[in-house]
N, C-alpha and C positions, 0 to 999 in steps of 0.2 A: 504493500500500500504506500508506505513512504517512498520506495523508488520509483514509483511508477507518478506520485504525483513531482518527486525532485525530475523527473527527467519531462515532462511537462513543461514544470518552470526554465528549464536548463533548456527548450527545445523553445521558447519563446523568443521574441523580440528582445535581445540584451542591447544595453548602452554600446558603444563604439569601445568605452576603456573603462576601468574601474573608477570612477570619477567624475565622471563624463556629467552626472545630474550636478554636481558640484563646483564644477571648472568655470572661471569665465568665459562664455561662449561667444564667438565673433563670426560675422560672414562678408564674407567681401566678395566682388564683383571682377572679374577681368573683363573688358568692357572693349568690344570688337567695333572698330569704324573704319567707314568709309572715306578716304581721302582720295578723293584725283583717281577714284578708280581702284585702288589699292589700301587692301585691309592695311592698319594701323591696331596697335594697343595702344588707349590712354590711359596716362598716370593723373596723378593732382599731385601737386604741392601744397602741405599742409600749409595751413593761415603761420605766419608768425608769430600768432596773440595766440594759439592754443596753447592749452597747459601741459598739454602732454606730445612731446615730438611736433616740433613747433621745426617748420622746414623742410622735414622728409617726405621722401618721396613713398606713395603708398595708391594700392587700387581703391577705390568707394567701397566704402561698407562699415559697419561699425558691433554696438552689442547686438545680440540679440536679446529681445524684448520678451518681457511674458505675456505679450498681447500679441506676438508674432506668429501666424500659424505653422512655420518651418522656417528654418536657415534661411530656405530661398528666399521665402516673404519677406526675411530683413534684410537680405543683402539686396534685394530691388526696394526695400521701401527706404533704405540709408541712403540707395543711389537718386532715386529721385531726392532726394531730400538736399543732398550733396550737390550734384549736379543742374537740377531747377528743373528737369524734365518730366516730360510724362509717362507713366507706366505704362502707358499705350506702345509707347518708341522702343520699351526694351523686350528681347527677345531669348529667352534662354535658349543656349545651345546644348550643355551638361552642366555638366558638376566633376570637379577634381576629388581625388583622395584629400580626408580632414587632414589639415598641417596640427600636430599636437606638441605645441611649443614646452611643452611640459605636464605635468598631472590635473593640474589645474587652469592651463590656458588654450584653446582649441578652438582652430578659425576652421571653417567648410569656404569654401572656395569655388565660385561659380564660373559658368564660361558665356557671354551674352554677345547679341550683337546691340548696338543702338545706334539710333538717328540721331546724326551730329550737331541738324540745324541751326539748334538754339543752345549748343553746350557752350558754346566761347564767350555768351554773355549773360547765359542765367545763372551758372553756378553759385553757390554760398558763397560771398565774400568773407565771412565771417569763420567758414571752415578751412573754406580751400583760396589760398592766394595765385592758386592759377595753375591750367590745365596745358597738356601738352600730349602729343603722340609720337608712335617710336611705331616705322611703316616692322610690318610679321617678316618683309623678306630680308631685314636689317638685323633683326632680332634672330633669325634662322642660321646666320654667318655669323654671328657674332662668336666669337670664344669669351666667357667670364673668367673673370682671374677672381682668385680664393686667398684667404687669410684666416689663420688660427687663433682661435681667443681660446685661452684658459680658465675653465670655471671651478672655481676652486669654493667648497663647501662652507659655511662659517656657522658653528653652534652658536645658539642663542648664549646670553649669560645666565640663564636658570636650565639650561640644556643638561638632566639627569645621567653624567658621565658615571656614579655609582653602579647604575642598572646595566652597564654594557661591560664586556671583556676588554680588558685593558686600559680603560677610564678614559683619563686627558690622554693616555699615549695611543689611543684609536689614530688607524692608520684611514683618515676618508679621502676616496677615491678621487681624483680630481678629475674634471671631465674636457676633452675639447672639442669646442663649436667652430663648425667650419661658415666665414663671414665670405658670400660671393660680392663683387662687384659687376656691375655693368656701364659703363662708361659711356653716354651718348649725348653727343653735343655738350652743350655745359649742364648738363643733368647727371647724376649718378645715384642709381639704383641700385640702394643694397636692404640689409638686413632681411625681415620677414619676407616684403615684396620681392627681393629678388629669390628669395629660397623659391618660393610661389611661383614667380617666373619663370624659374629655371625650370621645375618640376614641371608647366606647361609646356612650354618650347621645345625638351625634350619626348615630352608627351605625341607631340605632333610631327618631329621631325620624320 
């Protein structure tokens, strides 16, 4: 009786990771356009005045909300929001594998087309200090160059080293993160967005 109803529960719908109801959840947009005839990906430039990553370069999209019906619904409802457009103009294509920045921070990642029209002068000035495009067969040739960060672990000051083997002389692991760049025009794309990018581009090549 108990196996038959744990294998039930075990054969249902599980989260993505252990955590996953818990994590800050984010969704962003890769946002396909048309230029001159030739697809483009747009980026934004965060506003200067925001509080958080004030200048970097990133796709539209933001929390997801608990009024959101799915990932999707907020990464289209962050980009109109972002952008000034209408949710008529966006078109989803897919969805990427979740980027899970950690146990607790995981972005879903969409693939859209939109109408360009009106994105050069409706955008949030208040979020986004300005919008720009990088043409897919620029982005296809391009080779990223990578960089190493070292993450190194730090216990809290009440961090219970009694309860563990070998106390303060605990050997914690250190971890390293690989940082790509992407270099275009006077724009450079890195961190999250380019991990995201990359993970696209190779996707499709």
């Amino acid at each position: 009786m108990f196996l038959d109803k744990l294998k039930k529960e075990l054969n249902q719908n599980q989260s993505l990771f252990i955590g996953e109801e818990t994590a800050y959840r984010s969704a962003i947009l890769i946002p396909l356009v048309l230029v001159n005839e030739e697809w483009h990906i747009l980026f934004e430039v965060r506003s200067f005045t925001m509080r958080k990553q004030p200048g970097d370069i990133s796709f539209p999209g933001g929390r997801i909300d608990a009024t959101d019906a799915s990932p999707m619904a907020a990464a289209v409802r962050e980009t109109t929001e972002e952008l000034g457009v209408d949710p008529k103009t966006i078109t989803i294509v897919g969805q990427l594998s979740p980027y899970i920045a950690s146990s607790s921070f995981v972005i879903y990642p969409f693939v859209a087309t939109i109408d360009t029209n009106q994105i050069m002068h409706s955008y949030n000035k208040e979020e986004v200090e300005e919008v720009f495009t990088v043409p897919l067969q620029w982005l296809l040739k391009y080779e990223p160059y990578m960089h190493l960060v070292s993450v190194e672990p730090v216990p809290s000051l009440d961090f219970p080293f009694d309860k563990i083997v070998n106390g303060t002389q605990y050997q914690w692991r250190t971890r390293t993160m690989e940082e790509w760049f992407f270099d275009y025009d006077k724009y450079t794309i890195w961190g999250l967005t380019a991990r995201i990018l990359k993970h696209f581009i190779e996707k499709i090549k």
